[in-house]
Structure formats: C-alpha cells, structure tokens
RORO-840768 format. One line per 4 residues: number of its first residue (from 1); their letters; for each residue x, y, z of C-alpha. Coordinates in steps of 0.25 Angstrom, whole numbers, m for minus. Layout:
% RORO-840768
NUM	A	X,Y,Z; ...
***
This chain:
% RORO-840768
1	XXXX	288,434,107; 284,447,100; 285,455,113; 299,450,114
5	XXXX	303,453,101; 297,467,103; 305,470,114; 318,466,106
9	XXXX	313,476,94; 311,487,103; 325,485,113; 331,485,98
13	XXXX	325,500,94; 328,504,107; 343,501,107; 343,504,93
17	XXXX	338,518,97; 347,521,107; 361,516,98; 357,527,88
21	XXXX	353,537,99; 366,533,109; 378,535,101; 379,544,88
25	XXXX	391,552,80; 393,564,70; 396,570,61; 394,558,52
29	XXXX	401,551,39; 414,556,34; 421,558,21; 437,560,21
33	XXXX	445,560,8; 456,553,10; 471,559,9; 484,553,16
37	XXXX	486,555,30; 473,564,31; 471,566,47; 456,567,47
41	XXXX	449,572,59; 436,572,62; 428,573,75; 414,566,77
45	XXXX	402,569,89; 398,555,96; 385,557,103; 380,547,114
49	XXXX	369,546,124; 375,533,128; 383,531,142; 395,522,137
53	XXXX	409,527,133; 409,528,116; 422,523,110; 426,527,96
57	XXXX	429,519,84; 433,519,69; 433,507,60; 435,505,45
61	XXXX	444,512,35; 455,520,42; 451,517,56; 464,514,61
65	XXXX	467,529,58; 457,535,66; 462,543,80; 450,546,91
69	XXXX	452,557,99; 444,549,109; 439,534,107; 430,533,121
73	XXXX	421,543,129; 407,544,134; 397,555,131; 395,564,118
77	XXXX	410,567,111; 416,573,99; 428,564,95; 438,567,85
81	XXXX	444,556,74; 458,558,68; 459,548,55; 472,548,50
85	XXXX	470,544,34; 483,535,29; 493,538,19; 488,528,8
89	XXXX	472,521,7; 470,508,0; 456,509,m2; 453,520,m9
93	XXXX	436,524,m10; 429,528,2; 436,521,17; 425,521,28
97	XXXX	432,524,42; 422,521,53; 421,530,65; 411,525,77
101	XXXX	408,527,92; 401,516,100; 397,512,115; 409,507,124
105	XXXX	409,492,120; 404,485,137; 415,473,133; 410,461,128
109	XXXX	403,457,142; 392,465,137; 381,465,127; 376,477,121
113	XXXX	373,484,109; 383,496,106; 380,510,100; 389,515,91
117	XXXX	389,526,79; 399,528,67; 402,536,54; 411,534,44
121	XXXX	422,542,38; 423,540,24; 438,542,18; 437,543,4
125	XXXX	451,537,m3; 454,542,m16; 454,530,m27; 466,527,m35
129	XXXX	467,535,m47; 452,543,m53; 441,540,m45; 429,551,m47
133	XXXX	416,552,m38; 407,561,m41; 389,564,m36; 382,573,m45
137	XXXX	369,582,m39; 358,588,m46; 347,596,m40; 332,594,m44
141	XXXX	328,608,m51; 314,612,m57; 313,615,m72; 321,626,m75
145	XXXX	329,628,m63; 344,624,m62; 348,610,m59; 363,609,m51
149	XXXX	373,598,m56; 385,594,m47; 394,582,m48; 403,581,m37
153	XXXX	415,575,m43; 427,568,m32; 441,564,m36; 442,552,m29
157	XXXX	455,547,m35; 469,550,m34; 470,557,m46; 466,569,m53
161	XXXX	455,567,m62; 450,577,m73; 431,576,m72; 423,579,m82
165	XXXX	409,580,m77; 395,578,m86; 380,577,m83; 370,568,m91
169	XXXX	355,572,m91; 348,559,m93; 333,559,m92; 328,546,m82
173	XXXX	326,537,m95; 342,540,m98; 340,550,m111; 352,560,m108
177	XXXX	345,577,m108; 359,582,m108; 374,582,m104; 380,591,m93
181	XXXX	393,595,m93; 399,599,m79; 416,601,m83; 426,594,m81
185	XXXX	438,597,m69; 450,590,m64; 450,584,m51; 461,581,m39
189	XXXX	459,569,m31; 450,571,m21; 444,584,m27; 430,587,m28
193	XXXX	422,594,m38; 409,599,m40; 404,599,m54; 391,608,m57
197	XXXX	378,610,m69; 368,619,m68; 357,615,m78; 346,624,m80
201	XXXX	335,614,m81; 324,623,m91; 327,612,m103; 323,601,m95
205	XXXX	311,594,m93; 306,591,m79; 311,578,m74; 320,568,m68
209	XXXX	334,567,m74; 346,560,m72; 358,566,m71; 373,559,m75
213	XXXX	385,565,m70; 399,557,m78; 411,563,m73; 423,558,m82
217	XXXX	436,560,m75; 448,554,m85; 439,544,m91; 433,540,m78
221	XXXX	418,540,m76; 411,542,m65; 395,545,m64; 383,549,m53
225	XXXX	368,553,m57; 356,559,m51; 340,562,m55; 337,576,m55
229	XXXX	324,581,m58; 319,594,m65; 304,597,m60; 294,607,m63
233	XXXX	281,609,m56; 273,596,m57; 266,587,m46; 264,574,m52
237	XXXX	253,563,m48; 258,550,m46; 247,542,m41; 235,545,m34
241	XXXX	221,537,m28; 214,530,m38; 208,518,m29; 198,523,m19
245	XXXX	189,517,m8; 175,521,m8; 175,526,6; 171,541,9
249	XXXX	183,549,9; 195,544,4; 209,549,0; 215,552,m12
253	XXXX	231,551,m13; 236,558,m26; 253,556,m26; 261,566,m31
257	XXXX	275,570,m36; 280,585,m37; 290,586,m48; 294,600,m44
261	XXXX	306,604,m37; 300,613,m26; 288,611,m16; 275,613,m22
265	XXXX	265,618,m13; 249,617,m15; 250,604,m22; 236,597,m22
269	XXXX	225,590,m31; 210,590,m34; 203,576,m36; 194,575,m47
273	XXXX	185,561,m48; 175,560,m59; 166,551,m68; 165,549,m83
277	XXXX	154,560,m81; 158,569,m69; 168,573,m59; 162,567,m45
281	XXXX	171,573,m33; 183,580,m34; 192,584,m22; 205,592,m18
285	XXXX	218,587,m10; 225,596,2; 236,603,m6; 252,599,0
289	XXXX	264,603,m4; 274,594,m11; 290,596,m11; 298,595,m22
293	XXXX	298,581,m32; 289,574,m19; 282,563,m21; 267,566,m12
297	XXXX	253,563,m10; 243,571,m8; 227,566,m4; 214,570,m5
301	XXXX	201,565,m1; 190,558,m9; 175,558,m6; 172,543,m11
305	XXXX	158,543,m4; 155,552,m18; 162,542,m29; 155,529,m32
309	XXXX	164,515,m33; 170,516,m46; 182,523,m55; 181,538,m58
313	XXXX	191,548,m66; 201,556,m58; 207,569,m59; 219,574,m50
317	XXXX	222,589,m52; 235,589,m43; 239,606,m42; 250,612,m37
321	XXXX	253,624,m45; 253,615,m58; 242,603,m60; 243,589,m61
325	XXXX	230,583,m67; 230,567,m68; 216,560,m71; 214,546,m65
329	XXXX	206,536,m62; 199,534,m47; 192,520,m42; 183,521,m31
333	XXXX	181,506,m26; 173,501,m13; 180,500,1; 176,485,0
337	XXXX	185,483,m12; 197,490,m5; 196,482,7; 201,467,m2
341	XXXX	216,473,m2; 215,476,12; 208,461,16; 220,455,8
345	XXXX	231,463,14; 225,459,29; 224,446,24; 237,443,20
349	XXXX	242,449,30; 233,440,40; 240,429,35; 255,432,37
353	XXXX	251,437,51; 244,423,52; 256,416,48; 266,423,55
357	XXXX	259,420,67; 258,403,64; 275,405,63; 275,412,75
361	XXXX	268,402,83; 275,390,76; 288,396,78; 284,395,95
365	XXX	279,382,95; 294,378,89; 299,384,100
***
C-alpha cells in the first residue's frame, strides 16, 4: 500500500515538473487604462519544449475583442494580440481580460493532463463621477538623514477633481508627532500625480512610525499608510541561552536586531559568567556582519566541564562600534534533567505512530 501511494506522489511531481517547465509566456500581467475604441496591441513570447501544436486563447472581460495574429503553431513563437476596447464599459473598476496558450486538446478519446500558461490584462475603467486611488512610500533613513515622502495620486473618475494631499506623523501607540502638508493640485481623469516631502529627520527620535497620507479631493476622502523607521547605531539583544546542559562544550546563541540602516560589520560579544564572589569563565563569539534592521544570531561556545550544576550571573557585552551590555541569569542543569522533554516527546509520539498503525490494519481487514 505505501509503495503504491509512493509511486502516485512521485508520477504526480514528475508531471507537475514538466507542466511548469513545458510551456511558459512573457512578458507577464498588464495594466491598460481604458479609453473608447482604444486599439491595443501587444505581442507576448510563448516558450515550449513540448511536441504538440499550442493553440491560443482569451477568456474574461473583453475577450470577444481580441484578434490573434496567429491562434495554432508548434515550437517557440512571438504572437501578436489586437484588443479592440468598446465605445461604452458598464462595469467600471479593474476588468480582467484572460490571455492563455495551452497543448492541442487529443479529442475527448483521450485522457491526459494539458499544460497551459496565462497572464492577465488588467483594463482599468474609470468610475462614474470622482474616484481617487492613491499609495504613499517612504524610505527607512538613519537620524538625521532625509526621509523621501511620495503619494501617488490616480484620477480614476470621469471628472476632474481638485486634491489636497497631507501626512500624519503618528507614533505606533497613535500619539500624532506632526502634520505634513504636500499641496494641493487639480487633476484630469485618468491623470497621475506624484505628490513629494522631504523631512529632515535631526528632531526625531529613533524609531518606528507610522505615516497617514489623507488626500481630500472635493469632500471626498481617500487614505493609505506605512511604518518607517528612523535608526541610529544600535544592535539590540533579544534573547540569548539561559538553559544549558552540563555536557563539555556547548553552544551559546545570543539573538540580535540591528536598528541601523546600513551593514554593520565586526558585530560580536564577549560572555561573562560569574558567582556572587567571582567571575568563573568568560568567552568570545566569531564577529559577523549584519545588514541593515536584520533580526540575527550569533553563537559562541561554553566550557561546561568548568561550571558546576547551578544558576550563575551573566554578562553579554555585544560590540559593534557601540556596546550593548545586558546582565542575566545562566542555569547549568544535568543532561539527565534534559532528557524528560525529549522521553515525552518520543513518547507521545510512540503512541500516535502506534495508533495509526491499529487503523491501518483495521481498515485492511474490512476490506
């Protein structure tokens, strides 16, 4: 039984494989902004490494409009589509036109799985009346650098609309820092406009904020935010090993998260485990280099064989042209105490592999 399902998993991958790797198109998705009668034209690559003929096909909004220069061929091809847009849309938002190449269909004789590709042209129909869509950016600076505001604002209506464009700075607990204002312009259908801040960031203190763009075009409102940060040069400590086996030499894992907006290089920490009387051992991990705002671990190594069982003090000096001291706590426990988690985890899992098994075999004698 499991040898047959095996060999149904693996014909599965294998033709799997081969679909994404027969057949394959570009250039991929599309955008078209509708206007009346618009003759769109657009060639597209189909690559194949398959032997049957590929026919061409559109489905979805405007389909029927759609002109192949050719609909059947074999081999690699460039084929051009002619969409012909109509003088009047209904359904004004974004229209998903479906274009697709796929295997010959063998006739209905014949089983067998056909490989197809497609992309999608996206028509964008303009809303009745003032419809506004705008996506604000920001970039993550340092302290005292310049952060770059842009919100793209798109007349998506039929009418012309007049925007004005502001910027809250909220802290992440909501407190507004300040308001940003990016002017205000008038706007033709379809027109887009790139409204810009540059905030010099010296007044700020380092750390995450959110920022609001409200664009308010003839009473309507529209919104979109995003979390920038401001850093400076710190690597902060996150967690690190306090829990370690009495077992000659064992690893130490110190996590770490860099709130600086460039690479630091050289970043690494010296150990420090003492008593209430003395410090016992100390030790130093391989220096690495972090990239900006990453989240990393770096490990050293512990000489147990040196530390009785029992809790000591910590000290991690983490260094990377700053310092980072944090004092903790270390527990040295024996290897037998360690091994009860791991006895329970075999043993639970013992039992469902047990009971899988008595279905298993129940399941064949009903048969």
């Amino acid at each position: 039984m499991n040898t047959k399902l095996y060999f149904f998993i693996f014909l599965f991958l294998l033709f799997s494989f081969q679909g994404v790797e027969g057949l394959g198109i570009s250039p991929s998705k599309q955008y078209v902004d509708y206007v009346p009668n618009l003759e769109y034209v657009k060639t597209f690559t189909i690559t194949t490494s398959l032997d049957d003929n590929i026919e061409m096909y559109a489905k979805g909004a405007f389909s029927e409009f759609v002109i192949f220069d050719k609909k059947e061929f074999m081999g690699t091809n460039d084929v051009k589509i002619t969409l012909v847009l109509p003088d009047n849309v209904e359904t004004p938002g974004e229209n998903v036109l479906i274009i697709g190449a796929r295997e010959k269909s063998l006739g209905s004789a014949t089983i067998a799985a056909v490989t197809a590709v497609q992309i999608p042209i996206v028509v964008r129909v303009p809303y009745p009346g003032k419809y506004v869509e705008i996506e604000l950016s920001v970039n993550d600076v340092n302290i005292g650098e310049e952060a770059l505001f842009n919100v793209q604002a798109i007349n998506r209506g039929k009418e012309a609309i007049h925007s004005n464009v502001d910027i809250t700075l909220n802290d992440l607990d909501g407190n507004e820092i300040e308001k940003l204002n990016l002017g205000s312009r008038s706007m033709e259908p379809l027109e887009t406009f790139n409204f810009k801040y540059v905030l010099n960031t010296s007044k700020y203190e380092p750390a995450d904020y959110n920022a609001v763009a409200l664009v308010d075009y003839g009473g309507f409102l529209v919104s979109d935010e995003k979390i920038f940060r401001i850093g400076n040069l710190l690597v902060n400590i996150v967690n690190y090993s306090s829990i370690i086996v009495k077992d000659g030499i064992r690893p130490y894992f110190i996590d770490i998260e860099s709130r600086w907006n460039y690479p630091i290089e050289g970043v690494f920490a010296e150990v420090y485990v003492s008593n209430e009387e003395k410090e016992l051992i100390s030790f130093l991990t391989p220096s690495a280099r972090i990239s900006s705002w990453e989240k990393s671990r770096i490990t050293g190594y512990l000489d147990t064989s040196k530390l009785e069982v029992g809790k000591y003090d910590s000290k991690i000096v983490l260094s990377y042209g700053n310092e980072t001291i944090i004092h903790g706590e270390l527990e040295i426990i024996n290897s037998v105490e360690n091994n009860y988690f791991y006895y329970l985890i075999f043993g639970v899992i013992s039992l469902i592999v047990i009971f899988i098994l008595i279905v298993f075999r129940k399941g064949l004698k009903l048969k």
